[in-house]
C-alpha positions in Angstrom: 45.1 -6.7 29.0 45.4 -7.9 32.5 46.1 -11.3 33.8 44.6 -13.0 36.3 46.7 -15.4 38.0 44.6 -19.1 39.0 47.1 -19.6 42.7 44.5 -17.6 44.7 46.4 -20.0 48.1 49.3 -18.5 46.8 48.9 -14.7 45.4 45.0 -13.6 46.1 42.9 -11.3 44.3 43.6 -8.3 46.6 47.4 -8.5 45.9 47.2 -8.8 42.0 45.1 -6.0 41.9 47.6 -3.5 43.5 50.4 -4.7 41.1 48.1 -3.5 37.9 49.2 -0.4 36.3 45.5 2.3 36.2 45.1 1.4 32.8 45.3 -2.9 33.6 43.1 -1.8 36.3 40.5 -0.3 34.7 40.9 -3.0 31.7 39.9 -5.6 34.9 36.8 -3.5 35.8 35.6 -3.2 32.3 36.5 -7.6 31.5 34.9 -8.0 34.9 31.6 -6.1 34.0 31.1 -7.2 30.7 31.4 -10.9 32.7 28.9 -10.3 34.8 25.9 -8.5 32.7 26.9 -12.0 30.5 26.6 -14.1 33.6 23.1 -12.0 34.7 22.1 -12.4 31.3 22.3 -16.3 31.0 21.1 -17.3 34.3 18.9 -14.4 36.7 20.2 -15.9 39.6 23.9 -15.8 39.5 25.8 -14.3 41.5 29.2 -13.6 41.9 31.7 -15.2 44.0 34.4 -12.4 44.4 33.3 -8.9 44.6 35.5 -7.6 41.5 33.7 -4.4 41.7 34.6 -3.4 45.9 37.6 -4.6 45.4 38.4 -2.4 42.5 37.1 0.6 43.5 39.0 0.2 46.9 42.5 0.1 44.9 41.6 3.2 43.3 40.4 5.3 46.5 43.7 4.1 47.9 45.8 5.4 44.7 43.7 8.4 44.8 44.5 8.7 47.9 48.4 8.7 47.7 48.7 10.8 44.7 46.6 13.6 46.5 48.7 13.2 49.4 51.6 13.6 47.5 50.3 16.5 46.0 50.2 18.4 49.3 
């Protein structure tokens, strides 16, 4: 399961997110959407402070990305 690290001055969101292996990644988007349907669930009006989701997705285009690249 992946970690996330609480020194967001020091190591943020972005950078912990490219050291995740796929599988840690996907693990993150799956904790992080679970989180949020139980956040959206408790209170209507909740919204998130990070967008988990973008952020994600973006690691994943760029991984995409690189292996098609490599491909070539």
């Amino acid at each position: 399961m992946a970690n996330y690290l609480a020194l967001p001055e020091s190591f943020p969101l972005e950078e912990q997110i490219k050291t995740l292996k796929d599988d840690e990644l996907l693990d993150f988007w799956e904790e992080t959407q679970h989180l949020e349907h139980l956040l959206h669930d408790d209170t209507q009006r909740t919204e998130p402070n990070t967008d988990y989701e973008r952020l994600i997705l973006q690691e994943l285009q760029v991984r995409f990305q690189r292996r098609s690249g490599a491909v070539r």
